[in-house]
C-alpha positions in Angstrom: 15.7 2.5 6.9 11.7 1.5 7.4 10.7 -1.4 6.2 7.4 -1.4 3.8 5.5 -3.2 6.5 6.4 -0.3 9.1 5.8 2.4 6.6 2.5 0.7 5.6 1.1 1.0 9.5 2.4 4.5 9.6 0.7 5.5 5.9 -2.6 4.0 7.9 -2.3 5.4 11.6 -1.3 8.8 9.6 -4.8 8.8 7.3 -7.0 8.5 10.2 -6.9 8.1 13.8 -8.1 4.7 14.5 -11.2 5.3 16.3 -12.5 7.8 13.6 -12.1 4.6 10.9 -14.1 2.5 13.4 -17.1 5.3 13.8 -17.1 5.6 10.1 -17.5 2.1 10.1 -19.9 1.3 12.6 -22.0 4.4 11.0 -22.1 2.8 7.3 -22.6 -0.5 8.6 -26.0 1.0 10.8 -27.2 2.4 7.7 -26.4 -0.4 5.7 -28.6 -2.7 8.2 -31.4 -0.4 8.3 -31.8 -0.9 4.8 -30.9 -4.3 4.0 -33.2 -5.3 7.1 -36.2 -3.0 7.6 -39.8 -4.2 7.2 -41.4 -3.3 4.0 -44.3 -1.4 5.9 -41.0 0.9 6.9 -39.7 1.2 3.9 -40.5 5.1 3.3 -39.5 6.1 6.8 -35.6 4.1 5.9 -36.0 5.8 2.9 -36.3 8.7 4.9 -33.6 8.0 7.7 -31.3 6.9 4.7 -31.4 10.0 3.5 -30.8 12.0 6.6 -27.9 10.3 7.7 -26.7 10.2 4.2 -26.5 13.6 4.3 -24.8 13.7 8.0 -22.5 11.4 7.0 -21.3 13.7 3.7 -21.3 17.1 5.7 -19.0 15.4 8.9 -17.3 13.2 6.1 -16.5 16.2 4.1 -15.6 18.3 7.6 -13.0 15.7 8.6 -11.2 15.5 5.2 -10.9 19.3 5.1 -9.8 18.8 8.4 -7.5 16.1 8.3 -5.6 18.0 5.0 -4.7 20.4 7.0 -3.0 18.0 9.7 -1.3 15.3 7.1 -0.4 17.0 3.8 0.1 14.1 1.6 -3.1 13.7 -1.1 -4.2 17.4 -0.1 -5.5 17.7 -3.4 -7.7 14.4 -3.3 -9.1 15.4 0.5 -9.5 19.1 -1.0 -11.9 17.6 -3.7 -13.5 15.1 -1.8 -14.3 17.2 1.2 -15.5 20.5 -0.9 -17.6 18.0 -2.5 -18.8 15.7 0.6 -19.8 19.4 2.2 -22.3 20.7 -1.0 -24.0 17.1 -0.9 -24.1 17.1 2.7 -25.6 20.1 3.3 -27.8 20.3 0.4 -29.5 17.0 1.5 -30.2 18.4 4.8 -31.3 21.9 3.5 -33.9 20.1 1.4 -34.7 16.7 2.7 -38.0 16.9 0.6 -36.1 17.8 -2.7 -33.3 15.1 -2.4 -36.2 12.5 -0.9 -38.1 13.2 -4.5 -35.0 13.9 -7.2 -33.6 10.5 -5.4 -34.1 7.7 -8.0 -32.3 9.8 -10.6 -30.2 12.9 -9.5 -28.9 11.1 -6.2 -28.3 7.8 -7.7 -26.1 9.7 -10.3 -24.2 11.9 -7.3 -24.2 8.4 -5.1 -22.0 7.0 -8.1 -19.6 10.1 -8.9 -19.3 10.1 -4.7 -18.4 6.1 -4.8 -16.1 6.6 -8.2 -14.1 9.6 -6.8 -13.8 7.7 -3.0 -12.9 4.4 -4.7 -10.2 5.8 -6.8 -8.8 7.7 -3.6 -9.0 4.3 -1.4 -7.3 2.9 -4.4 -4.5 5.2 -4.7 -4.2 5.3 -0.4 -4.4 1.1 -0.5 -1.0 1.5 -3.5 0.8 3.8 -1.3 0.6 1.2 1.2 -2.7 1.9 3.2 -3.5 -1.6 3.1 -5.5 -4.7 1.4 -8.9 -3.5 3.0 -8.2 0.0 1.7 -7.9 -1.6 -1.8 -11.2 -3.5 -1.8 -12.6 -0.8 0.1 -11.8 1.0 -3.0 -12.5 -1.8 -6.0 -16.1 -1.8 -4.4 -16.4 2.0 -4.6 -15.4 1.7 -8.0 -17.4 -0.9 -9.0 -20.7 0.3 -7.7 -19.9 4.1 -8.5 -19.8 2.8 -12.1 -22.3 0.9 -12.0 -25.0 3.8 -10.8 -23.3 6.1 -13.0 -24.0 4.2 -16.4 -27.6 3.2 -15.1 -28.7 6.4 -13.1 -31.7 6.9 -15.9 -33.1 3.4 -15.9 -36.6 3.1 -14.1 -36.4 1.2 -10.8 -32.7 3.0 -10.1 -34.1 4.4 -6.4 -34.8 1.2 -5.7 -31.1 -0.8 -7.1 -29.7 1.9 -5.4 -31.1 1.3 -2.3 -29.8 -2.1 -2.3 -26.3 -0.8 -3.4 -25.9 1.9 -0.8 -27.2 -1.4 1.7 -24.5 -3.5 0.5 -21.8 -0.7 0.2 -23.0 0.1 3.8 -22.5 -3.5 5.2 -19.5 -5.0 3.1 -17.5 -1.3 3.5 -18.4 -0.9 7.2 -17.2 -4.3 8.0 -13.7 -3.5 6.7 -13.4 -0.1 8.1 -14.0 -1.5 11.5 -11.3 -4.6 10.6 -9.0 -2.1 9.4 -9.8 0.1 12.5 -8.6 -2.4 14.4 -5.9 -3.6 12.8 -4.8 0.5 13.3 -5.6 0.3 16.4 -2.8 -2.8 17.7 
C-alpha cells in the first residue's frame, strides 16, 4: 500500500509533466514582470503585449487541458470546462485584439475573474486530492482575486486594478508553479 506522500508526488507528476508546470510558470511570471515593471510611457504597448499573450496563454492553456484529459482521466470534467473555455477566450482575444483591447476594463475584467474563480476552485480541489500545498494557494489566490474582479468588474478604474491583479497573480502564481515544477521535477 502507497503511502499519502508517494501518492501525493504521483497525483502531481500525473497532472503535468514537470517541465510544462515550469513554462507555465516562467510564462505568467514574464507577464507578470512586464506589468508590474514597465515604464509608464509603455504603459499602452504592456497593455497591448498583455493582452496578446493573454490570449496565447488561454488558447495553448486550453489546448493542453483538452489534451492532457485525454491522457489522465481523473477531473475530465473540470479540464473539459476549463479548456473549452480557455480555447473561446483564447482565440477570441487574438481574433480581435482591438475589441478585447477596448471592452477590457469591463468585459475582460469580469472573464479575468470567472477564469481565476473556475482555475482556483480546480487548483483547490487538485491541491485536496493531494496535488500539493502550492497547488492550494495557487488556488486560494485564484479564488480570492477571481472574486474580487467578479464583484467589482463595473466600478470605474477596474482596467487599471486589474492590471495590477493580473501583475500580482502573474508574479506570486509563477513563482510557485516553477517551485512546484521543481519539486516535480526531483
Amino acid at each position: 500500500m502507497t503511502t499519502t506522500s508517494s501518492s501525493a508526488t504521483e497525483i502531481a507528476t500525473k497532472a503535468r509533466p514537470w517541465w510544462l508546470l515550469l513554462l507555465q510558470g516562467s510564462f505568467a511570471l514574464l507577464i507578470g514582470a512586464i506589468l508590474l515593471w514597465a515604464p509608464a510611457k509603455t504603459k499602452v504597448e504592456t497593455y497591448q503585449i498583455l493582452v496578446a499573450l493573454l490570449g496565447i496563454y488561454w488558447l495553448i492553456g486550453g489546448i493542453m487541458d483538452l489534451v492532457h484529459m485525454f491522457t489522465d482521466h481523473t477531473g475530465w470534467g473540470w479540464k473539459l470546462i476549463m479548456g473549452v473555455i480557455s480555447i473561446i477566450a483564447g482565440a477570441y482575444i487574438l481574433m480581435y485584439p482591438i475589441a478585447a483591447g477596448v471592452t477590457l476594463p469591463k468585459i475582460f475584467v469580469l472573464v479575468l475573474g470567472i477564469w481565476g474563480l473556475m482555475q482556483g476552485i480546480f487548483a483547490l480541489i487538485l491541491a485536496f486530492k493531494g496535488g500539493g500545498w502550492g497547488l492550494g494557494i495557487l488556488g486560494v489566490v485564484g479564488i480570492i482575486f477571481g472574486l474580487i474582479l467578479i464583484g467589482n468588474y463595473t466600478l470605474p478604474g477596474m482596467g487599471l486594478t486589474m492590471i495590477w491583479v493580473a501583475a500580482l497573480w502573474g508574479v506570486i502564481g509563477g513563482i510557485i508553479m516553477i517551485v512546484q515544477a521543481f519539486r516535480q521535477r526531483s
